[in-house]
N, C-alpha and C positions, 0 to 999 in steps of 0.2 A: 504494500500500500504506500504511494508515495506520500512523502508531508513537505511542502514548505510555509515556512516562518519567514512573515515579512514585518520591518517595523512600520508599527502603526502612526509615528510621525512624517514617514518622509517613502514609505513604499519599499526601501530596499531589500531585497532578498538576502537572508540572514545565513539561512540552510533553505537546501533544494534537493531530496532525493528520497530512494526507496526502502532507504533503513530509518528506522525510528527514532531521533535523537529528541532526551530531554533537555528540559531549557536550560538549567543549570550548564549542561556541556555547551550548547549552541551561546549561554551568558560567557562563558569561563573564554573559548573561542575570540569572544571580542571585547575584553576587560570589562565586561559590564554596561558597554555604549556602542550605540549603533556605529560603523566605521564612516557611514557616510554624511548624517546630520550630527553625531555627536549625543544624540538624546540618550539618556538613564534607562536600560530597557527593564523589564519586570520580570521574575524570576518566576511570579505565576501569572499565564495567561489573559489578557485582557478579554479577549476574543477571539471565542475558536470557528473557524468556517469548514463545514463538512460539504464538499462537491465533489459530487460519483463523477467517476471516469469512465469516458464510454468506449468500451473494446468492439474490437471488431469480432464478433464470434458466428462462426462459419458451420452452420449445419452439419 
């Protein structure tokens, strides 16, 4: 199941892929602040969005 984490100040893609990382690790990754506005990110989720991915599945 793919996840990406994006910050909710400025859009940037934090983590992008099909293993599960928790925030702590994706926090720990970027000192604590988003690399590219600089903002405090949250160690527990603000907002989580769940969107099915549509496969192509062949009879």
């Amino acid at each position: 199941m793919p996840q990406r984490v994006i910050c909710k100040n400025c859009g940037y893609v934090l983590y992008e892929g099909d293993d599960l990382k928790p925030p702590d690790e994706i926090l720990q990754r970027y000192n604590g602040k988003c690399p590219n506005c600089g903002k405090k990110l949250a160690l527990v989720p603000l907002q989580i969005n769940v969107i099915p991915v549509k496969k192509n599945i062949k009879p």
